[in-house]
N, CA, C and O atoms as a DFTB+ gen file, in Angstrom:
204 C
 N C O
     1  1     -17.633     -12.167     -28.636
     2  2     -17.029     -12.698     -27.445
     3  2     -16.985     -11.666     -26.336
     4  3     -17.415     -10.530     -26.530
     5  1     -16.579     -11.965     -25.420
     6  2     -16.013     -10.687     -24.203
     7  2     -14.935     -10.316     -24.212
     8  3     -14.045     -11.083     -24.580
     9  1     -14.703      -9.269     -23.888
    10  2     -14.151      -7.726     -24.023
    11  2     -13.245      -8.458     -22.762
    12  3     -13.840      -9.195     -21.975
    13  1     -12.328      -8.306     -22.670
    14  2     -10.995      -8.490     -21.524
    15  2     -10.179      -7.224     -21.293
    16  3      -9.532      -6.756     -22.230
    17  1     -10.178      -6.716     -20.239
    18  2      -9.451      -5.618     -20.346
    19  2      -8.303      -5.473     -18.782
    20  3      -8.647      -5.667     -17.616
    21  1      -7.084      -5.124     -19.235
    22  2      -5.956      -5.334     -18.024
    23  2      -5.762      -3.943     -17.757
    24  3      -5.960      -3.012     -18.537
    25  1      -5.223      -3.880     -16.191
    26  2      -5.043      -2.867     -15.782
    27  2      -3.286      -2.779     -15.557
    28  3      -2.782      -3.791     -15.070
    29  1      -2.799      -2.171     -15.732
    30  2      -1.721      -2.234     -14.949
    31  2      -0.968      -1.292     -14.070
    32  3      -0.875      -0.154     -14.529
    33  1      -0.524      -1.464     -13.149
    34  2      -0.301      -0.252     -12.172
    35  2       1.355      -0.119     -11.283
    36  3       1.974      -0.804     -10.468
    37  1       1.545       1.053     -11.942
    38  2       3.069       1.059     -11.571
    39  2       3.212       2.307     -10.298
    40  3       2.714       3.431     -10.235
    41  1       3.998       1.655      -9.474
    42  2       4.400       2.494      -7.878
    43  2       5.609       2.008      -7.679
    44  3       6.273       1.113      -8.204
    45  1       5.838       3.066      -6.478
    46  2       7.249       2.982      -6.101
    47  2       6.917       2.184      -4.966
    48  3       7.548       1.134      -4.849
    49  1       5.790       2.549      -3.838
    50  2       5.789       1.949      -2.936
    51  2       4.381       1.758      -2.411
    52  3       3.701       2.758      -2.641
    53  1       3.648       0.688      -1.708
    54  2       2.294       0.294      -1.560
    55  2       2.034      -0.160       0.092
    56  3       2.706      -0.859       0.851
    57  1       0.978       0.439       0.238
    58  2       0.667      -0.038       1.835
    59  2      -0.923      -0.393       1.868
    60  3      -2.057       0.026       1.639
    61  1       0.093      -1.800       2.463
    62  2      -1.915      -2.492       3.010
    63  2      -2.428      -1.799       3.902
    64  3      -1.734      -1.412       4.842
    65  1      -3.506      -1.547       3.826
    66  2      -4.435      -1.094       4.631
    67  2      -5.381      -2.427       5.287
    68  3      -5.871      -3.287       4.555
    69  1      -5.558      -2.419       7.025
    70  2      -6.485      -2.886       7.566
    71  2      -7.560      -2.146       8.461
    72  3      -7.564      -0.984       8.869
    73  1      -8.359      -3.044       8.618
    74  2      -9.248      -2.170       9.362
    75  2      -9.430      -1.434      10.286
    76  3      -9.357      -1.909      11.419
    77  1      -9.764       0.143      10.077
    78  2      -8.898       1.274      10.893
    79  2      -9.947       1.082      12.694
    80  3     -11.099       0.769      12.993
    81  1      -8.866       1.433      13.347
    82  2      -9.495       0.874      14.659
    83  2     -10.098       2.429      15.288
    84  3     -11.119       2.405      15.974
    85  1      -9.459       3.638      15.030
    86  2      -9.795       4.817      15.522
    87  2      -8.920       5.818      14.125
    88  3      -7.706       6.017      14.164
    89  1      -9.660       6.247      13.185
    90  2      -9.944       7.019      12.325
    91  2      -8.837       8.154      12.479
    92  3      -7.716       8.207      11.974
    93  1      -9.525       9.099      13.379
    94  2      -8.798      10.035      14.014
    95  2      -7.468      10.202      14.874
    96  3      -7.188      11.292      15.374
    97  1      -6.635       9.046      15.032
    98  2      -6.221       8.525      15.508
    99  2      -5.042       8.142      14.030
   100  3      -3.876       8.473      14.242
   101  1      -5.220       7.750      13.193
   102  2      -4.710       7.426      11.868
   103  2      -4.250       8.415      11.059
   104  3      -3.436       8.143      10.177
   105  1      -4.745       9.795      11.266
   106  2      -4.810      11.157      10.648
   107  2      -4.931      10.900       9.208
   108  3      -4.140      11.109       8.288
   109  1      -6.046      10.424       9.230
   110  2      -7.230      10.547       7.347
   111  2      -6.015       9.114       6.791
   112  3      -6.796       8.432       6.128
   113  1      -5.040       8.591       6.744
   114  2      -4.989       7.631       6.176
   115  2      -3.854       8.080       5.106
   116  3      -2.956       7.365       4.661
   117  1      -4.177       9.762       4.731
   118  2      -3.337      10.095       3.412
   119  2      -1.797      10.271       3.817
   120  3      -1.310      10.449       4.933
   121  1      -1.252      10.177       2.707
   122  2       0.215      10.096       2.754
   123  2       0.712      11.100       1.647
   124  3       0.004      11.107       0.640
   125  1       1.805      11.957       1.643
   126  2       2.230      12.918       1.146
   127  2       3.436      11.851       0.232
   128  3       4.341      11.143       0.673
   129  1       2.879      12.167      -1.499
   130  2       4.200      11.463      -2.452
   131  2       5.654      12.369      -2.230
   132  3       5.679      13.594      -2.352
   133  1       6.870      11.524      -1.875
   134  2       8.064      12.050      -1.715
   135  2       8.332      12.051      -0.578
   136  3       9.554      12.040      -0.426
   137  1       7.548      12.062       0.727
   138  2       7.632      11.871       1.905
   139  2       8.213      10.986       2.579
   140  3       7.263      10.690       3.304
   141  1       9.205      10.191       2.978
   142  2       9.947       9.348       3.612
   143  2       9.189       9.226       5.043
   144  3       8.764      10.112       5.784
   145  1       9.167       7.660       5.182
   146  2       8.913       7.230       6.760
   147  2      10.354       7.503       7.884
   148  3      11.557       7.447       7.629
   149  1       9.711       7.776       9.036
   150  2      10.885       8.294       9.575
   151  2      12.230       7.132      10.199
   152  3      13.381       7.255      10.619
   153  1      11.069       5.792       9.901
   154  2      12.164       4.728      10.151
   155  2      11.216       3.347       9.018
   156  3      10.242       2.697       9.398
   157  1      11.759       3.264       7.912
   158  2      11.127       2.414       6.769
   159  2      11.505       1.322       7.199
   160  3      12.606       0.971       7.622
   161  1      10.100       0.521       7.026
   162  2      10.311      -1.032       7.071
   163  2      11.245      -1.503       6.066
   164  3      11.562      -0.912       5.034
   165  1      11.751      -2.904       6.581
   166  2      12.511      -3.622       5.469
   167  2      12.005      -4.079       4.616
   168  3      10.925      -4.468       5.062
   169  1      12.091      -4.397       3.231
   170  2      10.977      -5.004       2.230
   171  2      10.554      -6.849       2.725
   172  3      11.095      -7.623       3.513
   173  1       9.656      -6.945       2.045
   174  2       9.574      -8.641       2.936
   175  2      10.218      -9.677       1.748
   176  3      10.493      -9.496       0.562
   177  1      10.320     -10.857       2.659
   178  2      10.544     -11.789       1.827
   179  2      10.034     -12.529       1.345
   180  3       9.218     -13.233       1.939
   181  1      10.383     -12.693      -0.233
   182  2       8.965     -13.688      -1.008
   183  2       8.153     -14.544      -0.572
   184  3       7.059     -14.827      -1.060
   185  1       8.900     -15.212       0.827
   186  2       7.775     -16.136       0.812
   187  2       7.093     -15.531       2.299
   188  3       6.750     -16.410       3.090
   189  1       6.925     -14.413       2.631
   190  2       6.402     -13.470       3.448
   191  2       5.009     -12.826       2.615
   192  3       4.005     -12.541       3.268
   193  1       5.043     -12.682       1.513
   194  2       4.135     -12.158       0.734
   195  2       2.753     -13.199       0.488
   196  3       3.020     -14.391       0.334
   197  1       1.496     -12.843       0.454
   198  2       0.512     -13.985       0.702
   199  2      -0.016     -14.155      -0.594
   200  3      -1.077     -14.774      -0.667
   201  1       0.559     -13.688      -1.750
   202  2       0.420     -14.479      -2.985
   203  2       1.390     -14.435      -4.209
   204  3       1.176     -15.142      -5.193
């Protein structure tokens, strides 16, 4: 038969990424773990989430 295999992936916190409009401008995208935003979004609400 076929082989099924799950991933699973545990975080504290996740950011969508869209399509970057000016690169340089974004500074590389990376984010430092432990680093706090200087004003954090609120989490959304379930039915805010698109699946």
């Amino acid at each position: 038969g076929n082989k099924k295999y799950m991933t699973e992936i545990v975080a504290n916190t996740m950011q969508m990424l869209g399509k970057p409009e000016d690169a340089s401008a974004l500074g590389g995208g990376q984010t430092v773990i432990g680093e706090s935003a200087a004003s954090p979004e609120p989490s959304p609400v379930d039915e805010d989430v698109p699946f």
